[in-house]
N, C-alpha and C positions, 0 to 999 in steps of 0.2 A: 501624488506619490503612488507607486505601484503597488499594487496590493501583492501578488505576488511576483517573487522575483525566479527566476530563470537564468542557468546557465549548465552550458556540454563542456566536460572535460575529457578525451580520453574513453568515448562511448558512453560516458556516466555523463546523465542529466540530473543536476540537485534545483527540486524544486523547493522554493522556501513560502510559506505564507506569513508575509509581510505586514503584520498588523502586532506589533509587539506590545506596542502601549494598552493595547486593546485585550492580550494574551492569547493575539491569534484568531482570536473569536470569527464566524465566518457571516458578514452580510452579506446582502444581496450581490452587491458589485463585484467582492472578493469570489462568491463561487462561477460568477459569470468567465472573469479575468481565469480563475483557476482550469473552469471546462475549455477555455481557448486554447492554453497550456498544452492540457490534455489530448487534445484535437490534434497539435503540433506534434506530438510526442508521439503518436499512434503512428503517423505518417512518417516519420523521419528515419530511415532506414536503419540511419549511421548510430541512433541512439541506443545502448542494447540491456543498460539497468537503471533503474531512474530510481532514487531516493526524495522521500518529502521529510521537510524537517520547516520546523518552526524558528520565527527570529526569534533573539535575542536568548537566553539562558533560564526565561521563567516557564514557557509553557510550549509544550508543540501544537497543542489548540485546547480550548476549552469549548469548542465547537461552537452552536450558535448566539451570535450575540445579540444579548437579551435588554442590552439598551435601544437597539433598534426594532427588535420585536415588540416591546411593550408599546412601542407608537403606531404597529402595523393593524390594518385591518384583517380582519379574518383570511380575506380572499387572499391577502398578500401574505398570508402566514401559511397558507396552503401555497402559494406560489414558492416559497424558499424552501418548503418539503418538498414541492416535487421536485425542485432542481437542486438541491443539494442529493437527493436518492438518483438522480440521473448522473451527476457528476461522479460518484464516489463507485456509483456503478460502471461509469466507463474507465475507472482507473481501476477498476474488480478486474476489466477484463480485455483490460493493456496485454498485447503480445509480448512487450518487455519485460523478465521480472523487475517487482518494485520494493521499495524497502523504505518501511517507517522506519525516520530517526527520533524516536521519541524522546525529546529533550527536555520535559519537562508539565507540566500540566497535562491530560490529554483527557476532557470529560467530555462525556454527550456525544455531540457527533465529532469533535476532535479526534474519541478513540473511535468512533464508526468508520472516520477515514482509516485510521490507522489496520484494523479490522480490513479493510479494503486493497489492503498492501497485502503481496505474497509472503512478506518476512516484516518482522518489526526485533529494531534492536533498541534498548532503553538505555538511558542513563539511570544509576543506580537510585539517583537523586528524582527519578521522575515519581510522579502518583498518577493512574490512572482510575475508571471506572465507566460503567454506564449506569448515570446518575440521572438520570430523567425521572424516575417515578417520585425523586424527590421533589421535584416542579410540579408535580401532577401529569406528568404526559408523559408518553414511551419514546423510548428509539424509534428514530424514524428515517434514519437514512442504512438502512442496512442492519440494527446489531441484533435483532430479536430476532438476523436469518444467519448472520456469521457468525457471532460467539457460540450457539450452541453446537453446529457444524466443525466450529475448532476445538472447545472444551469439551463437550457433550451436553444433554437439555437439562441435567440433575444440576451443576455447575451453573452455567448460565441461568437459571432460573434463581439460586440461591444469589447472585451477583447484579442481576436485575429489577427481582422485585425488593431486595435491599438497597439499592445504589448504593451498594459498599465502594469506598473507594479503596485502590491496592497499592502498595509500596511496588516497588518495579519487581523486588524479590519475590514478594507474594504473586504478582501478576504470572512470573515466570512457575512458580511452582504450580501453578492450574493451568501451564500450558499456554499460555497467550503470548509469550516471548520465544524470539529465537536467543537470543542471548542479553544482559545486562553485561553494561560494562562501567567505567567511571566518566564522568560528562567531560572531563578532558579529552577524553580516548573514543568519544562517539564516534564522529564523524569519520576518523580515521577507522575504524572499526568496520565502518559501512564501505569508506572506499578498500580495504582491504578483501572484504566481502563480497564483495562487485569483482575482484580483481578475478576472485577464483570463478565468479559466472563467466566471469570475459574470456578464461582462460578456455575457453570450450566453443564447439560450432555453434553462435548466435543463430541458425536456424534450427539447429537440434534443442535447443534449450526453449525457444519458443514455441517447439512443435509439443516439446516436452510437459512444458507446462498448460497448452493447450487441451491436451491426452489427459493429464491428473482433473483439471478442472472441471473439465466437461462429462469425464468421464465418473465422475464422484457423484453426479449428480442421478445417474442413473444405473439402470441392472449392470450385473457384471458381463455380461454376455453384448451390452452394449457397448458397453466399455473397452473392452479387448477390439470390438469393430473399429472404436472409435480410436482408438491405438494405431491400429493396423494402417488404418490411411494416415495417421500423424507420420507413420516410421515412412511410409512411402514419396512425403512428401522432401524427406532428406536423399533420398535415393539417387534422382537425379543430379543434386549439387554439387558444385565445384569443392565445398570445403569435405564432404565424405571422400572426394578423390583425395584431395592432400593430406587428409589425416591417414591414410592410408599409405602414400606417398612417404609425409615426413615419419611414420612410425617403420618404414623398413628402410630408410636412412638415419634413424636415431637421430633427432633434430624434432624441438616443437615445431608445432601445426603453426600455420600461418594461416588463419581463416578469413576469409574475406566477406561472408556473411551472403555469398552467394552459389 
């Protein structure tokens, strides 16, 4: 059975991680299958906002699975760290925006993926947290560099060396959500969501997002350089002509993403 599943709708690609009975939990094989995914998804021109979401209605991960851990050897417990921080890092820094559907459970490195998404939307019914210190060990695929970058380090430090876990509401009020909605209305929520990314120049939105990312990371005065070649790189495109075009014909843009 696949671990995960895969499919393009409409420029939306929903990835699902396929281990429900498991609650998503991620072994070796799942992030291997997952970085393939990933690999695909980078490449594929046609795809331009990609959602992950967990099967079935109990968790969207509870990150790594700890029945397979407990039989591993050391080396091999250092081998699922470094590749689950390699995988979670290249969906960090996917040119498409991406969008956690947090449908349910989402601890450890579950929310570290999630963390890893530009947007995260929850079901109101989810709980999250990064619960690691209660194991005895930290985040390791990302949260002790994302959570405080998104809440700030006073937050994140109260939320990590507690491994409190949060109701989706609570999540949302320190900032971790773009919106909660009801777990009927998830998904739909998300393709709704996607609609309005779509609705715009797929290469302005990735340059856009390129600009905030990179440019967060460093001085502001790098940041405006790092802007300045993002905006040029729309310059040349066919869809700056048509938006141009269909805005002095009163008629939407037809973007063709090149």
């Amino acid at each position: 059975m696949e671990k995960i599943l895969f499919d393009i709708n409409d420029h939306v690609a929903i990835v699902t991680i396929n281990r429900e009975k498991s609650l998503n939990a991620f072994n070796y094989e799942t992030l291997i299958e997952l970085q393939a995914k990933v690999e695909e998804i980078r490449s594929n021109k046609s795809i331009r906002v990609v959602i992950f979401i967990g099967a079935g209605e109990k968790a969207f991960s509870v990150g790594a699975d700890l029945k397979e851990r407990k039989n591993l050897t050391d080396e091999q417990v250092r081998r699922n760290l470094y590749k689950i921080n390699e995988v979670f890092t290249m969906i960090d820094q996917l040119p498409q925006p991406t969008i956690a559907a947090i449908n349910g459970f989402a601890f450890g490195g579950g929310m570290e993926l999630a963390l890893a998404c530009d947007f995260r939307i929850a079901a109101e019914e989810a709980v999250m947290g990064l619960t690691e210190t209660g194991l005895a060990i930290i985040p390791g695929a990302g949260g002790t560099q994302r959570l405080p970058r998104l809440i700030g380090e006073a937050r994140a430090l109260e939320l990590i060396l507690t491994a409190r876990r949060l109701s989706a509401n609570e999540a949302d009020t320190y900032g971790m959500l773009t919106r909660v909605v009801g777990r009927k209305e998830l998904l739909k929520e998300c393709l709704t969501f996607s609609a309005q990314l779509l609705a715009n120049g797929p290469i302005a939105v990735q340059q856009a997002k390129f600009a905030i990312k990179n440019g967060m990371n460093t001085d502001l005065n790098t940041g405006l350089q790092i802007e300045r070649k993002a905006y040029e790189v729309t310059l040349p495109t066919e869809d700056r002509l048509e938006a141009l075009q269909a805005f002095a014909e009163k008629r939407k843009a037809d973007f063709k993403g090149q």
